[in-house]
VOGU-3710 file (C-alpha; in Angstrom, 3 decimals, decimal comma):
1> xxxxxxxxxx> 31,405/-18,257/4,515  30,419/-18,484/0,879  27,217/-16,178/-0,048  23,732/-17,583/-0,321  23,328/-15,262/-3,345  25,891/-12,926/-4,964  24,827/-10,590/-7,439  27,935/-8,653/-9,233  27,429/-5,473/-11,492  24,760/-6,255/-12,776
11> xxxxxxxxxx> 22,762/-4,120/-15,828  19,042/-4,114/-17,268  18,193/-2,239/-20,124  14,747/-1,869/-22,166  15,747/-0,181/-25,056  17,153/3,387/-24,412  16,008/3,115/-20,617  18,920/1,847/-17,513  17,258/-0,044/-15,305  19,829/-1,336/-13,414
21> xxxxxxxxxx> 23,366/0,296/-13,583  25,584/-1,847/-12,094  23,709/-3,113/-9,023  24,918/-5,752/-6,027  23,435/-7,934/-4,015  25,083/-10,320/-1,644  22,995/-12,680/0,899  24,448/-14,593/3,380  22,764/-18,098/4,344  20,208/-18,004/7,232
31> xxxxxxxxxx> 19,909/-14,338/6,746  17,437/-11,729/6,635  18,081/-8,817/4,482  16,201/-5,607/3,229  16,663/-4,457/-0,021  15,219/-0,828/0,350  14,574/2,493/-1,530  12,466/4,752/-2,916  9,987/3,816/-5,875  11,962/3,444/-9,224
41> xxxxxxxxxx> 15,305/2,462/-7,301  15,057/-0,593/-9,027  14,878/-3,023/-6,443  11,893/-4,755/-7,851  14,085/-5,058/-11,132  16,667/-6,240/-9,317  14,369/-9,252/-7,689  12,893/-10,168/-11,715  16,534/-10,090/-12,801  17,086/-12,535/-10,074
51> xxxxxxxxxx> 13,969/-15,215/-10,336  14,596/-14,791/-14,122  11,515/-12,829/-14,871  14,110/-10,688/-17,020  16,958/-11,982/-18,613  20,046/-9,586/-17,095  21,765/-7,277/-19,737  25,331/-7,923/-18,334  26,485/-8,672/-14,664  27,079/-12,077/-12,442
61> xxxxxxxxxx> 24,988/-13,790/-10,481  26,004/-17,003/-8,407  24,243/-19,255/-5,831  26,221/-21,078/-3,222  29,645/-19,731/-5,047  28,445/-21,476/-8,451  27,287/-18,993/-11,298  23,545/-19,523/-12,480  21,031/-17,801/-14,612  17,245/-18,725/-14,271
71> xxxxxxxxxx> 15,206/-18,908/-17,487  12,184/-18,073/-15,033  10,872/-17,928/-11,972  9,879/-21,929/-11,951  13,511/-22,495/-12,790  14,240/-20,612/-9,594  12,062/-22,359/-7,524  13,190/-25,578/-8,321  17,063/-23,892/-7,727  15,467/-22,960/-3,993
81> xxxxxxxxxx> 14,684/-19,384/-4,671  10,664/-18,382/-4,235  9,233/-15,155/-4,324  5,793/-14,118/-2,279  4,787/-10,806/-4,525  2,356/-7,681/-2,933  -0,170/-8,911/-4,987  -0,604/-12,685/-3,802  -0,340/-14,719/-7,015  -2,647/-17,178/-5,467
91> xxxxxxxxxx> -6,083/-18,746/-6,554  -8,904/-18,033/-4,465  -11,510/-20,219/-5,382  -9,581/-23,162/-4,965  -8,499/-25,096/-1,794  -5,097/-24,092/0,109  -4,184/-27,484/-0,968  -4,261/-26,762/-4,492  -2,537/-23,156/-4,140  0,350/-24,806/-2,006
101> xxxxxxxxxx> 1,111/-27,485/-4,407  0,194/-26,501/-7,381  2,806/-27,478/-9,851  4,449/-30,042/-7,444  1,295/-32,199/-6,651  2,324/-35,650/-5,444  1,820/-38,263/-7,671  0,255/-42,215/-7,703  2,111/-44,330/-9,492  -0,318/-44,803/-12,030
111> xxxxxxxxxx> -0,458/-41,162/-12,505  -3,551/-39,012/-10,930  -2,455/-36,750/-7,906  -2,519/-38,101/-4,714  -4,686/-36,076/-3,085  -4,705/-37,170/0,518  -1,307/-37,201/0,737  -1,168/-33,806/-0,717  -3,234/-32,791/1,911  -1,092/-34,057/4,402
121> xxxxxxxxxx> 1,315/-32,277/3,028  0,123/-29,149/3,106  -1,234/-29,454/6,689  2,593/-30,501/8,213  3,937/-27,358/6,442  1,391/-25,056/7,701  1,513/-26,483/11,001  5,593/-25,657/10,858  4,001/-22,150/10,370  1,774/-21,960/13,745
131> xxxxxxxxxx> -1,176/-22,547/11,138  -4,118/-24,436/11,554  -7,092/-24,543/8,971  -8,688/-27,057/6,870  -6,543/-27,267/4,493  -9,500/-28,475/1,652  -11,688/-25,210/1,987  -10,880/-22,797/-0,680  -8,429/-20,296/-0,159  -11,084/-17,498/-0,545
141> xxxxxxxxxx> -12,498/-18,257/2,967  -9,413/-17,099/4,958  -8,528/-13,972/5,982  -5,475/-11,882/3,932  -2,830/-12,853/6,529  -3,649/-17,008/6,305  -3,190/-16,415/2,331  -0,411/-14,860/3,197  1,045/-17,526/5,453  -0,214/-19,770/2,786
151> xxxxxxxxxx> 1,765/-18,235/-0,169  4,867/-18,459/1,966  3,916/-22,419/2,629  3,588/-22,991/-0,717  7,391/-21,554/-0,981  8,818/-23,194/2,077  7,259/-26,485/1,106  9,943/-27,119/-1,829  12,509/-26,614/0,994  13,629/-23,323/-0,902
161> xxxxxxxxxx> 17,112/-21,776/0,351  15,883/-18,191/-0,256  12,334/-17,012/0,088  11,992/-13,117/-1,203  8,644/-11,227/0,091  7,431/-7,927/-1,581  5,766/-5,722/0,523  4,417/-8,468/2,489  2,990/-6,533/5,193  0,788/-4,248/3,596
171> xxxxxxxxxx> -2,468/-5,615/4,034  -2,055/-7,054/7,529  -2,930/-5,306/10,597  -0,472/-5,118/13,594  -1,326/-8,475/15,271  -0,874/-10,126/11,657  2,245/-8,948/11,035  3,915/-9,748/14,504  2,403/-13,538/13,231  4,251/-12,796/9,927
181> xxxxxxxxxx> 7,671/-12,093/12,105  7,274/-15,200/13,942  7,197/-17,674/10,814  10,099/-15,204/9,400  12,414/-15,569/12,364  11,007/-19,609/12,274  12,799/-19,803/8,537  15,813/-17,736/9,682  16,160/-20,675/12,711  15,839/-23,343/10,157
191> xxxxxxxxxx> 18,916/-21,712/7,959  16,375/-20,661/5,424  17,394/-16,658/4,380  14,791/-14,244/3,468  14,813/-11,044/1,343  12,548/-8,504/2,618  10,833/-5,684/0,664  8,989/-2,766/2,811  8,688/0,489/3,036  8,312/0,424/6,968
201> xxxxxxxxxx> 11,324/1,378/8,779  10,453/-0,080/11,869  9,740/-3,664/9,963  12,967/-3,444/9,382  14,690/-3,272/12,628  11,967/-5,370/14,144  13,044/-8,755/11,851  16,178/-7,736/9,241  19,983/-8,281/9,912  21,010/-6,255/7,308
211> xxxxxxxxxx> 19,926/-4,105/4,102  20,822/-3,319/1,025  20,124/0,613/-0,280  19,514/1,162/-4,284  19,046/4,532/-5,600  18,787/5,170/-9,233  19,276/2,076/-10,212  22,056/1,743/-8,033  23,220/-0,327/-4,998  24,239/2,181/-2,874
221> xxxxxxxxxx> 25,727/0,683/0,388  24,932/-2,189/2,200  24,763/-1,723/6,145  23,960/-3,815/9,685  20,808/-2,732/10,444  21,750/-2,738/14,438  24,659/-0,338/13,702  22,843/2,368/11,575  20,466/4,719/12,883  17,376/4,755/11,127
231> xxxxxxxxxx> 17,878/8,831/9,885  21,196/7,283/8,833  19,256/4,841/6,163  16,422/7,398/5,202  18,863/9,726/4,274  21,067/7,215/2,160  18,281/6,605/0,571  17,021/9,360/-0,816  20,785/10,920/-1,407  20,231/13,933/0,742
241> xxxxxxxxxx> 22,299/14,825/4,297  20,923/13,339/7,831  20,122/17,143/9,214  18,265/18,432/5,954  15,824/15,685/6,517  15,669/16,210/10,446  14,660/19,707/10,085  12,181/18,880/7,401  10,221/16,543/9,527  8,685/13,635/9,347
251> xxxxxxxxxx> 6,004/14,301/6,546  5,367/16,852/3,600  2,447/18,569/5,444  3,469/22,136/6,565  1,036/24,100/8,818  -1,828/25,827/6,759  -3,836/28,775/7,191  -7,078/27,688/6,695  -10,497/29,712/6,442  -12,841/26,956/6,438
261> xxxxxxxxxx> -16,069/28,493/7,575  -17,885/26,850/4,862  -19,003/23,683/5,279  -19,037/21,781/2,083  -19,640/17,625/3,241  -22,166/16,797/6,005  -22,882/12,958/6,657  -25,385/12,325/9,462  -26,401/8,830/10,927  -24,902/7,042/7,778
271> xxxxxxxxxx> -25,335/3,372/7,457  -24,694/0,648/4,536  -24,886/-2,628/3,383  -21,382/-3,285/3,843  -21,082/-3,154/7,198  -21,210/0,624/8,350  -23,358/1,208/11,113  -23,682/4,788/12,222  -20,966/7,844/11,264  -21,469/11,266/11,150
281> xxxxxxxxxx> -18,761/13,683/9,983  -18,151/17,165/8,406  -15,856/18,170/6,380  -15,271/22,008/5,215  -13,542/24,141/2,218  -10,246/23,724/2,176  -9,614/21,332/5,475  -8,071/17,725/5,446  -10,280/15,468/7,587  -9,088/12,088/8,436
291> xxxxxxxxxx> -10,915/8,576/9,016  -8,517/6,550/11,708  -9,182/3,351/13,071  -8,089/-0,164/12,844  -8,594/-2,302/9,556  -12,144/-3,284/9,333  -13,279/-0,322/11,524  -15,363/1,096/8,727  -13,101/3,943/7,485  -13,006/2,556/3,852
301> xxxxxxxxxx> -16,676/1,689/4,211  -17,060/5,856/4,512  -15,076/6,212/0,987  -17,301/3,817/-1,164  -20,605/5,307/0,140  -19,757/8,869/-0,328  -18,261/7,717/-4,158  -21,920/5,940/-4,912  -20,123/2,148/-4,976  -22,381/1,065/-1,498
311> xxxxxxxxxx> -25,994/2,090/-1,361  -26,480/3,686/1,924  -29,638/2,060/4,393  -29,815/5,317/6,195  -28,912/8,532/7,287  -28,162/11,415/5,666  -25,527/13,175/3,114  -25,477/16,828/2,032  -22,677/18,178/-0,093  -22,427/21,813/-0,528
321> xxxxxxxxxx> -25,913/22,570/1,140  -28,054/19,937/-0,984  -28,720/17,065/-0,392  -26,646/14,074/-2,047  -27,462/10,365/-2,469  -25,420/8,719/-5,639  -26,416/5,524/-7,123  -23,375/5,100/-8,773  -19,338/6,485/-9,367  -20,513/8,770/-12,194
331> xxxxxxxxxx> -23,156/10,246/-9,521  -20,022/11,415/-7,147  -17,972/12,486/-10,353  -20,472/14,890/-11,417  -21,372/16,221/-8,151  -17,435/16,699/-7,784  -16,409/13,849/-5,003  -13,277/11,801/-6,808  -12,114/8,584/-4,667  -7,948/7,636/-4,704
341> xxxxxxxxxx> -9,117/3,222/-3,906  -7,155/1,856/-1,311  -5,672/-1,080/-3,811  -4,064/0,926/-7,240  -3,800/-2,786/-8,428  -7,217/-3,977/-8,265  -9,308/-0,879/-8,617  -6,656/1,740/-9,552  -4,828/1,353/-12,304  -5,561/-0,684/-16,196
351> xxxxxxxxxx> -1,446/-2,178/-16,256  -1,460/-2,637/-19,876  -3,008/0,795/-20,888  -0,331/3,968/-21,352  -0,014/6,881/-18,756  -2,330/8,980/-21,204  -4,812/6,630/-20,670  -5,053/5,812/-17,244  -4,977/9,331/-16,358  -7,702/10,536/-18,647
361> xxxxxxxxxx> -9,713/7,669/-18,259  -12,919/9,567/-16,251  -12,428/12,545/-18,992  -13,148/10,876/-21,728  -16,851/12,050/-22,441  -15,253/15,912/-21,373  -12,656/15,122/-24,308  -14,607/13,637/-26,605  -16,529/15,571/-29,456  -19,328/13,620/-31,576
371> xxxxxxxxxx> -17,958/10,295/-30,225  -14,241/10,753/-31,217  -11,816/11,371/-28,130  -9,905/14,687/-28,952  -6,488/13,508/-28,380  -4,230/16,852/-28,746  -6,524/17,961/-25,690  -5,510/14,646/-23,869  -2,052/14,900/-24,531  -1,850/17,932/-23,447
381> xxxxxxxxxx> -3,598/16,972/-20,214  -1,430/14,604/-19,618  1,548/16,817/-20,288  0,796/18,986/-17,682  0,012/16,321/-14,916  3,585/15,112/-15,956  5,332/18,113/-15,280  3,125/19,406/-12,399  3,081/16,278/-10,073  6,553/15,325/-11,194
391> xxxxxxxxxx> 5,858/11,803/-12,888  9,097/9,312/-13,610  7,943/7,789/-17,019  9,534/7,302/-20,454  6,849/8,944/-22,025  3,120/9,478/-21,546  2,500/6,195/-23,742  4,486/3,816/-21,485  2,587/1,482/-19,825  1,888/2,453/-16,407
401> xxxxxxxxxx> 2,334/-1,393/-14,996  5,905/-0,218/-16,189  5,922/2,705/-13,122  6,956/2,043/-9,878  4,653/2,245/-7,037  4,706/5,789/-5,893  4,567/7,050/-9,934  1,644/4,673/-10,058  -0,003/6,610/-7,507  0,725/9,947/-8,766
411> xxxxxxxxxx> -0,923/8,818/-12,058  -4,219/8,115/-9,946  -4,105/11,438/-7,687  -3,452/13,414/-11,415  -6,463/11,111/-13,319  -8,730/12,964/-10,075  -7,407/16,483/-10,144  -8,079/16,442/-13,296  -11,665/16,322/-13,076  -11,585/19,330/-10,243
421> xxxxxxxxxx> -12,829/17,408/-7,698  -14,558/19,508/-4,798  -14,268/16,536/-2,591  -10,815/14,467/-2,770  -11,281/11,125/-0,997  -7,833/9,414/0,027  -7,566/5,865/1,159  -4,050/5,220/2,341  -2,732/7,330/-0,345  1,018/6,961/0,555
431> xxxxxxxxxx> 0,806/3,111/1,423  3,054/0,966/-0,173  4,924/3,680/-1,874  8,958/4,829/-0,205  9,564/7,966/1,500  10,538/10,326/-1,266  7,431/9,525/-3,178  4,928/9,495/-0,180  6,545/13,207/0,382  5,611/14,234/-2,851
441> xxxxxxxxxx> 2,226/12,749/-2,692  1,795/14,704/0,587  2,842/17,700/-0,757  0,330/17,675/-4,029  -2,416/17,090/-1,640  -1,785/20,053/0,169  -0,837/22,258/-2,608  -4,512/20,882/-3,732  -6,034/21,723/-0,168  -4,445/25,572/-0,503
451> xxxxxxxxxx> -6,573/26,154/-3,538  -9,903/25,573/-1,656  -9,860/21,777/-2,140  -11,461/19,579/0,427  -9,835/16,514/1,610  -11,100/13,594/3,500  -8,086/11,002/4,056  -8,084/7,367/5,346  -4,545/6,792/6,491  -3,089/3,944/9,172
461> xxxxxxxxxx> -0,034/5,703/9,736  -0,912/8,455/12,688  2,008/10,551/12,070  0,500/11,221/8,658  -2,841/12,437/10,359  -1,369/14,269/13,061  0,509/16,397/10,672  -1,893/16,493/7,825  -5,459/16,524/8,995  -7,359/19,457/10,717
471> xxxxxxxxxx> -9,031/17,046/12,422  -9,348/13,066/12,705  -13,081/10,978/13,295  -12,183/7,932/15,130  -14,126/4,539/13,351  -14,832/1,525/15,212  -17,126/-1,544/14,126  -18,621/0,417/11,199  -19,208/3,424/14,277  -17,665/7,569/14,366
481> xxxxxxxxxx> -17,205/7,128/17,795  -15,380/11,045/18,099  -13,588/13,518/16,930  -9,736/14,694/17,886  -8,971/18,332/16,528  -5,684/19,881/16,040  -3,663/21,922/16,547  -2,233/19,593/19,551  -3,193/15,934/18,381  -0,627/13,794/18,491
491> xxxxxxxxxx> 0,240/10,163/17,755  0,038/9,484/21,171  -3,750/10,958/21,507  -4,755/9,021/18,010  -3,340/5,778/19,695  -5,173/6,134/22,876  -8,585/6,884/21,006  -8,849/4,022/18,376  -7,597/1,709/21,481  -10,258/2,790/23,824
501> xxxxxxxxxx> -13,473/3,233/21,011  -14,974/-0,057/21,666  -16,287/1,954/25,085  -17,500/4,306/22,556  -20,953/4,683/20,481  -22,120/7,609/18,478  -20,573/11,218/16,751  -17,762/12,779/18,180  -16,690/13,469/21,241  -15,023/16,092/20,404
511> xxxxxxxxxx> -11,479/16,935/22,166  -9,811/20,066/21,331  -6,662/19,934/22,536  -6,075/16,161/20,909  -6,108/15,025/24,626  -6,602/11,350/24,857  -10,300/11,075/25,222  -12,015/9,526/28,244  -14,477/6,845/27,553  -17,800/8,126/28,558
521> xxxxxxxxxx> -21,098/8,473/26,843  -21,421/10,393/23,661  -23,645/13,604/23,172  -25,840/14,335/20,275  -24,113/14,428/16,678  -26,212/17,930/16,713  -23,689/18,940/20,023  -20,438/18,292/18,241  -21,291/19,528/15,006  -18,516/22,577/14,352
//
């Protein structure tokens, strides 16, 4: 059978730097294949090279047997190749009509756009999708998974022969992304293939055939997903043997002797304008507290009230004894409370600006002298961070929308050690990011934790909170409905808690052991506090 896609030796260079060192990629028709490895493999390099973002320094690259080379990504599409990026390149304030035929709008014959048919349109190819919405409503009144579903209509509705989705699962919760599966195995059924980007292993046995591993630029191996055991794959991708990494476990975090007698966060009652209700918590020197809960349970809702972005309706906060109410970001920097956002794209990271000056970016009044930004002192800042947290960049001037993911993110957690935080607030810090980097991201939070640091971490994956935290407040509907303590808690025990809150209102019952709680009423916040 002749390939779908077949990409031979292929090599990307920008300037001095090898992107791509002779990379592969072959794609059979009607398939679904990962293309997987850690952050700065160069998978997403590979995809641009593809879709013609980039135009490919040497290499091959044929569809249906015949070579091609697209001058951009709308050349693609119109050659039946469509990508669905992480961050939805969508418009919100217009309808889903517009969004899904933007650029292909059916036409009178005189000329104007046809809109009812368009609309027509775009309702029979959402409906081949299990989706049902009003179609003229802008796209801005739908949740994150129907924009989703949308941005893959919009593909599907040229008839495309390959549909490639970044990441496409990393703002949907678990119900969402078995929907996601469904329309994926639909297009598999209808011979369309699929190229599928994630860092979840268990996405890909749940929908891939096969996968493709890059390291270093690199295609590695390809392998049939059903035939290779998942250490197998982790460990080709990241280079190392099966065992090392099965005696290393399954995260960074390594058991720490804590002396945390000193409370240094207390948040009592707390309720905003943004939909949290009631949560108490506590968090001490030197321990790792974690939020869990489903998405919308209130955990991120925590984060922006203790960093001064939602003003707070009631309740109580005291950090370090006094009591603490900021109106605004640079009200939490100055007290010491740094927030790591949920979304490096929207509210992390400035793409065009250099490393230097994303990471020094809340330093610059510290650095500054008479108005003029001292910039040996900033360099050498940003030297350090480099070195310390173990960066992948060119140089400190390359623009960090050049980074991969997980160097992205270590840019963020540097730009908040470096104002000493005494209060490091972590919302999914190691989403989106592969398995190599989300170790080292681990690790730097601990190493920060051993120096007296306090953590509190929102994180959907449990293993990471078993491991990491000291001990995990369960959200639900904008509610702390208890608290799970280790040593003991397991992923079991986290599961069974955020499943059974809804019985659950008020702070903490506390469980010691990491037990699966029982639902029952809740004592006093003044009973469970440590």
């Amino acid at each position: 059978m002749t390939a779908l896609i077949d990409m031979r030796d292929i090599h990307k260079r920008f300037g001095g730097t090898v992107a791509l060192d002779g990379a592969s990629l072959t794609i059979a028709p009607g398939e679904v294949h990962a293309l997987i490895g850690q952050n700065g493999a160069g998978k997403s390099t590979l995809i641009k090279v593809l879709t013609g973002v980039y135009a490919l320094t040497s290499g091959e690259i044929l569809l249906d047997g015949q070579p091609i080379t697209f001058s951009g990504p709308r050349r693609a599409q119109q050659a039946g190749v469509a990508t669905i990026y992480q961050e939805l390149n969508l418009v919100p304030l217009r309808s889903v009509t517009e969004n899904m035929m933007m650029g292909f709008e059916p036409l009178h014959w005189w000329g104007g756009i046809d809109w009812p048919r368009a609309h027509r349109r775009a309702r029979s190819v959402l409906g081949e999708l299990g989706v049902d919405i009003d179609v003229r409503r802008p796209l801005s009144e739908y949740s994150t998974a129907i924009q989703q579903l949308v941005a893959i209509g919009r593909a599907v509705s040229q008839r495309v022969k390959l549909v490639i989705m970044d990441e496409p699962t990393s703002s949907l919760d678990e119900r969402e992304v078995a929907r996601l599966f469904e329309v994926i195995r639909l297009l598999k059924s209808q011979g369309t293939s699929v190229l599928f980007v994630s860092h979840f292993l268990e996405e890909l046995y749940a929908v891939c055939d096969c996968a493709t591993i890059m390291r270093n630029g690199a295609t590695v191996e390809q392998r049939t997903l059903s035939e290779t055991p998942r250490l197998e794959l982790v460990a080709s991708m990241l280079g190392r043997a099966a065992a090392d990494i099965q005696a290393s476990g399954t995260t960074s975090f390594r058991d720490l002797s804590i002396d945390a007698d000193e409370t240094l966060l207390e948040v009592e009652d707390l309720a905003t304008t943004k939909g949290l209700r009631q949560a108490s918590l506590e968090v001490r020197q030197g321990e790792m507290v974690g939020l869990g809960g489903l998405l919308g349970a209130g955990r991120s809702e925590v984060a922006r009230a203790l960093f001064g972005l939602d003003r707070a309706t009631q309740g109580e906060m005291r950090l370090a004894g006094r009591a603490y109410a900021p109106r605004h970001t640079r009200d939490a920097i100055a007290a010491g409370v740094a927030l790591l956002s949920e979304d490096r794209k929207v509210e992390g990271i400035i793409p065009g600006m250099s490393v230097r000056e994303n990471m020094t970016l809340p330093l610059l009044g510290s650095l500054s002298r008479r108005g003029v930004i001292q910039r040996r002192r900033e360099r050498e800042l940003a030297e350090h961070f480099i070195e310390a947290l173990q960066i992948k960049t060119a140089s400190m001037e390359q623009p960090i929308g050049q980074l991969s993911g997980g160097n992205q993110q270590k840019v963020l957690l540097a730009r908040w050690l470096a104002t000493h935080p005494r209060l490091l607030i972590l919302d999914e810090p190691t989403r989106g990011v592969d398995i190599g980097a989300k170790r080292e991201i681990q690790r730097i939070v601990q190493d920060y934790q051993a120096r007296g640091g306090a953590v509190l971490m929102i994180s959907s994956e449990f293993e990471e909170l078993a491991e990491g935290a000291q001990r995990v407040v369960i959200m639900h509907e904008g509610h702390a409905t208890r608290v799970l303590d280790n040593p003991g808690l397991t992923e079991d025990a986290l599961v069974t808690a955020i499943a059974t809150a809804q019985h659950d209102r008020g702070d903490g019952d506390r469980h010691d052991d990491g037990a699966p709680p029982q639902a029952a009423p809740l004592p006093d916040h003044q009973e469970t506090a440590p």
